[in-house]
Backbone as CSV, one residue per row, in Angstrom:
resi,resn,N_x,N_y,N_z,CA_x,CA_y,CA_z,C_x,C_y,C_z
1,UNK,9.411,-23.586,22.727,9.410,-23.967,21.328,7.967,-24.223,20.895
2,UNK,7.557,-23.615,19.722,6.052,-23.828,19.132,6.001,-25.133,19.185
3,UNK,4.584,-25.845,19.217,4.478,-27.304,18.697,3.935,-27.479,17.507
4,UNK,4.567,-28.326,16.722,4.568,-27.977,15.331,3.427,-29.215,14.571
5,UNK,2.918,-29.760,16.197,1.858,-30.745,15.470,0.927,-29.912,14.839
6,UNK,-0.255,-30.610,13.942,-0.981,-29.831,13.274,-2.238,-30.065,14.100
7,UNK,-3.172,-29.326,14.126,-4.043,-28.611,14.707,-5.901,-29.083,14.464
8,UNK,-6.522,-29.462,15.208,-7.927,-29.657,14.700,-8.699,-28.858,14.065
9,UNK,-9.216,-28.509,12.781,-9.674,-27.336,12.905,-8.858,-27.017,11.640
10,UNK,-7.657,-26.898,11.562,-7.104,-26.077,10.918,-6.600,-26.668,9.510
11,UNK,-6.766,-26.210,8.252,-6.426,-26.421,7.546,-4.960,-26.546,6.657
12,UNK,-4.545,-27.659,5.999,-2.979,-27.401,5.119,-3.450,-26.501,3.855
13,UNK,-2.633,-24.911,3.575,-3.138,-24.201,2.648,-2.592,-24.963,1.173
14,UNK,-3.537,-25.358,-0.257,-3.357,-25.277,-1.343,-3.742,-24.683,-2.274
15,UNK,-3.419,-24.711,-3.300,-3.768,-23.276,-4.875,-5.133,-23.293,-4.214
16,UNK,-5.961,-24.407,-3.890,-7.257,-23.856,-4.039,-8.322,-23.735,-2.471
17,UNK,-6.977,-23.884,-1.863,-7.633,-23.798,-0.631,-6.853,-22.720,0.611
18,UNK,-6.399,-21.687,0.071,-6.175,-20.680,0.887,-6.600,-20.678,1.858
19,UNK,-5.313,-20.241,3.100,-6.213,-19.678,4.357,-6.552,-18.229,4.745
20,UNK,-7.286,-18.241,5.850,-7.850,-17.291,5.475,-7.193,-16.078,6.368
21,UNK,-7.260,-14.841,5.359,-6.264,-13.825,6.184,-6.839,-12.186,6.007
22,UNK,-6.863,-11.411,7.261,-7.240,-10.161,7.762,-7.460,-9.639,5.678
23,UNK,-8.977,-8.949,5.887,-9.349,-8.294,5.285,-9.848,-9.402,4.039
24,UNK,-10.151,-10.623,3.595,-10.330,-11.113,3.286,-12.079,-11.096,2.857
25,UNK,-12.991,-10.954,1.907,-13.915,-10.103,1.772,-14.603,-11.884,1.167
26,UNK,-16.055,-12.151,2.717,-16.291,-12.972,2.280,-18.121,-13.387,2.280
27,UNK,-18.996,-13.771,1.304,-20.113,-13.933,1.740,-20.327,-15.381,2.634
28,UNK,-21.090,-15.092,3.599,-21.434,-16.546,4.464,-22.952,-16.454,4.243
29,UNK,-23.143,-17.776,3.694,-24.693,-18.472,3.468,-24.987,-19.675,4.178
30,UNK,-25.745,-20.668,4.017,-26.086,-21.999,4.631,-24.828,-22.767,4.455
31,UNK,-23.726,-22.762,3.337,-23.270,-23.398,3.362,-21.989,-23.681,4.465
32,UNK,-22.132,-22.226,4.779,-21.257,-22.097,5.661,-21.986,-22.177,7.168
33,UNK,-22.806,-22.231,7.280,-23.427,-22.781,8.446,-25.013,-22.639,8.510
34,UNK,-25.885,-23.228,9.297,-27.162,-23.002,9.249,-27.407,-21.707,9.932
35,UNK,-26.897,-21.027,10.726,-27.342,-19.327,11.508,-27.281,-18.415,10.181
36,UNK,-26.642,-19.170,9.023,-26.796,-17.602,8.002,-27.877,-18.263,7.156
37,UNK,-29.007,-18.406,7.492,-30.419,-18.185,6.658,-30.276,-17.483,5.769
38,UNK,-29.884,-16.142,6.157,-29.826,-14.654,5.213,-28.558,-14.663,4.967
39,UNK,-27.897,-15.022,3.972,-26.873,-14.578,2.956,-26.122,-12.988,3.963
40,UNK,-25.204,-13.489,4.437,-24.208,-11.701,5.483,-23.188,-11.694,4.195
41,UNK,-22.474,-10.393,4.327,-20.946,-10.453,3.931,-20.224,-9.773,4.699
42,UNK,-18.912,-10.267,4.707,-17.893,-10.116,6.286,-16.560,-9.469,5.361
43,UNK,-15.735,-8.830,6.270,-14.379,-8.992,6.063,-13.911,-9.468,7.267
44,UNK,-12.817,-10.138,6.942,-12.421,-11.024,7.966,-11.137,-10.250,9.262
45,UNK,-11.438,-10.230,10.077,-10.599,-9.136,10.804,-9.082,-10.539,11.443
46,UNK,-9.422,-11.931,11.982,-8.407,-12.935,11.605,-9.388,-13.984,12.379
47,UNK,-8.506,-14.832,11.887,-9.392,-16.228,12.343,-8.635,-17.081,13.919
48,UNK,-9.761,-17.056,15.231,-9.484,-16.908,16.206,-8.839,-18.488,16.536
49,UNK,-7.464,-18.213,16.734,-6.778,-19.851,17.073,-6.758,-20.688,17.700
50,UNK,-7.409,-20.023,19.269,-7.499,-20.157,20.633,-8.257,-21.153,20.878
51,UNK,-8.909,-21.766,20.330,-10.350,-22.252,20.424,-9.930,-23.521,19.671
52,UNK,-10.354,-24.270,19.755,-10.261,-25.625,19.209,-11.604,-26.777,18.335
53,UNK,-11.886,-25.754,17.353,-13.123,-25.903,16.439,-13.061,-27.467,16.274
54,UNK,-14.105,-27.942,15.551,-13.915,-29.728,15.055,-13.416,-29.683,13.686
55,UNK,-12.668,-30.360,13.572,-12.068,-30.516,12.029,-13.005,-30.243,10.620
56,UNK,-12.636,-29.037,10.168,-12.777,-28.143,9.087,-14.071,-27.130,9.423
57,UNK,-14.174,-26.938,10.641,-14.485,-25.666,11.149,-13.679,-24.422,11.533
58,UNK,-14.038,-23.429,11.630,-13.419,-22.399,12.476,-14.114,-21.452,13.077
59,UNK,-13.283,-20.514,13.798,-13.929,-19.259,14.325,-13.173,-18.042,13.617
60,UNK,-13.662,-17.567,13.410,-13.564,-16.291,12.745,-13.761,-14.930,13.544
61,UNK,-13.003,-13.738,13.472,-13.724,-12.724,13.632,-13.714,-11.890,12.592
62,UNK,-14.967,-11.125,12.322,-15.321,-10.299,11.205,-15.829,-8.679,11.718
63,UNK,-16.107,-8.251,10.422,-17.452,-7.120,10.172,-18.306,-7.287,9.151
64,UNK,-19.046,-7.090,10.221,-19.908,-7.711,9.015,-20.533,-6.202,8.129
65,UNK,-20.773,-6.379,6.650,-21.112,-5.505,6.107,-22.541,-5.009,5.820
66,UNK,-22.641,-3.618,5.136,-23.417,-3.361,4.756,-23.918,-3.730,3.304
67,UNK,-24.460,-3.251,2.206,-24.856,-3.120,0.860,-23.380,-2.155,0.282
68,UNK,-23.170,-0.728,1.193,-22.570,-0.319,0.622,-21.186,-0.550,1.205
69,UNK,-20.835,-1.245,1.599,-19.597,-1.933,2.184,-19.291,-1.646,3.293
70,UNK,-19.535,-0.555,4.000,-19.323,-0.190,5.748,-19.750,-1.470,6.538
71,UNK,-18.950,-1.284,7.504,-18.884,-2.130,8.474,-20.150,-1.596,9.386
72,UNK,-20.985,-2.713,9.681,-21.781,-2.556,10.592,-21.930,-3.313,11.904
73,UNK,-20.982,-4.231,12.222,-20.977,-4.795,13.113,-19.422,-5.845,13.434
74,UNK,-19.246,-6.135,14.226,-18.158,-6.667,14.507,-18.879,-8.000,15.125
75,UNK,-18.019,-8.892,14.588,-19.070,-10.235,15.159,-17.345,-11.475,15.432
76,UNK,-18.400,-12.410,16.029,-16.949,-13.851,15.939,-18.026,-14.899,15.560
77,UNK,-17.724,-15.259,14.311,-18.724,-16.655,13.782,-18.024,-17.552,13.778
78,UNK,-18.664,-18.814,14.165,-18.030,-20.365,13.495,-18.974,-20.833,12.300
79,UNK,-17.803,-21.244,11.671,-17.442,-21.425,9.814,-17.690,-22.638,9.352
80,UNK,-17.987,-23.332,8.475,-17.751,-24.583,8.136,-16.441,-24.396,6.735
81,UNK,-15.425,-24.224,6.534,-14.560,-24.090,5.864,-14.581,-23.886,4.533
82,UNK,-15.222,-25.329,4.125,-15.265,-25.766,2.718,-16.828,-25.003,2.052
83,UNK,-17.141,-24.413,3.441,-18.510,-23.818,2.775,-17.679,-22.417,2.099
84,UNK,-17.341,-21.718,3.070,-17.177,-19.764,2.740,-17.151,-20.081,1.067
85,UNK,-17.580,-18.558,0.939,-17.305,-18.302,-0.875,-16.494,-17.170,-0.515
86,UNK,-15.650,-16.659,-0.940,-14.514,-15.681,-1.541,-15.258,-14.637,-2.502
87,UNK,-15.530,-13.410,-2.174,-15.576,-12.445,-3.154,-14.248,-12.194,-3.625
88,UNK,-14.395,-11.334,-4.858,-13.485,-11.392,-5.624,-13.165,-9.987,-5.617
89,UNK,-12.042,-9.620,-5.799,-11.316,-8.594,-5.780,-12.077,-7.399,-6.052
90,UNK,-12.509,-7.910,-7.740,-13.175,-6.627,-8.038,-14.804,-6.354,-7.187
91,UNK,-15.495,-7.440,-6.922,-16.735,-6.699,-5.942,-15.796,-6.131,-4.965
92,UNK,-14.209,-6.372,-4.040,-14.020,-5.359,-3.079,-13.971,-3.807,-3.629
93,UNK,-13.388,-3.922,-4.918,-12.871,-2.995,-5.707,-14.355,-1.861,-6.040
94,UNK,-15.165,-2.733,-6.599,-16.576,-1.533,-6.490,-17.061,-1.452,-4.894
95,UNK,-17.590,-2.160,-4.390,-17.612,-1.721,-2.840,-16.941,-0.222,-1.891
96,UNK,-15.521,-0.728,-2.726,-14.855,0.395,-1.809,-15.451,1.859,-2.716
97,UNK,-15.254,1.457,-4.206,-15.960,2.731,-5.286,-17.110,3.368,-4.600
98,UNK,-17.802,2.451,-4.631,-19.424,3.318,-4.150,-19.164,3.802,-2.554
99,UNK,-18.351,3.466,-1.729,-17.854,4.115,-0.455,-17.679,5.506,-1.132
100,UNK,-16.784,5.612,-1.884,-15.828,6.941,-2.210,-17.075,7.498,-2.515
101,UNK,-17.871,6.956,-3.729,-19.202,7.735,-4.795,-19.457,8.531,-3.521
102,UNK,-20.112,7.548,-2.918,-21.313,8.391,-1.325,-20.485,9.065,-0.927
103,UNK,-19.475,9.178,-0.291,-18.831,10.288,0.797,-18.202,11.462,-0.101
104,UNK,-18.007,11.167,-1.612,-17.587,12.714,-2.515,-19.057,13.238,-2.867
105,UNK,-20.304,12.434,-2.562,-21.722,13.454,-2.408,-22.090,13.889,-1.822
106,UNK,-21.410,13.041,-0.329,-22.093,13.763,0.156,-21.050,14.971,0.828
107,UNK,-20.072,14.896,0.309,-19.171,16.491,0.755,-19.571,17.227,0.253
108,UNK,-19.782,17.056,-1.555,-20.659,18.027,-1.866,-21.878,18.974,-1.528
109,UNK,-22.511,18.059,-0.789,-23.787,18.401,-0.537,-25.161,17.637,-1.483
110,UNK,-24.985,16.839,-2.012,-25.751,16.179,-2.996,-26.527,15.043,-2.589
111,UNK,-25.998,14.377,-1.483,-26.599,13.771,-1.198,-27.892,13.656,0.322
């Protein structure tokens, strides 16, 4: 039988505090921890359970992106929760656009 105590680490989801789930398109800065000096952006591939972060941390695994949204790396970061920012639909929505732009140029030959 699962144990249904609740968990260190892990958050109760509300309107404004979603958890976080596969494909989830997110920038990590300082606030989310001091290793991102440089502003990354990830999609979230799921957030690793196994592990027993300190309360309102996590581990994550991602890809991390490019400019033009490709995945360039596969990584596992720890999070500070209340830091992540949430892109919003529509930056996934142009992201994936300029994917399509580049790869219908470069079938063409145009690019």
């Amino acid at each position: 039988m699962p144990d249904s105590r609740p968990r260190a680490g892990r958050r109760d989801a509300t309107a404004n505090d979603s958890p976080l789930n596969a494909g989830d398109l997110l920038c990590l800065d300082r606030r989310a921890s001091v290793q991102f000096f440089r502003p990354i952006t990830v999609r979230v591939i799921r957030e690793i359970e196994d592990r027993q972060p300190y309360d309102g941390w996590a581990w994550i695994e991602a890809y991390e992106l490019n400019a033009r949204g490709t995945a360039v790396a596969k990584r596992e970061l720890f999070v500070y929760l209340a830091g992540l920012r949430r892109l919003e639909s529509t930056t996934r929505e142009r992201m994936s656009s300029s994917s399509s732009t580049y790869a219908a140029t470069r079938l063409r030959g145009l690019g």
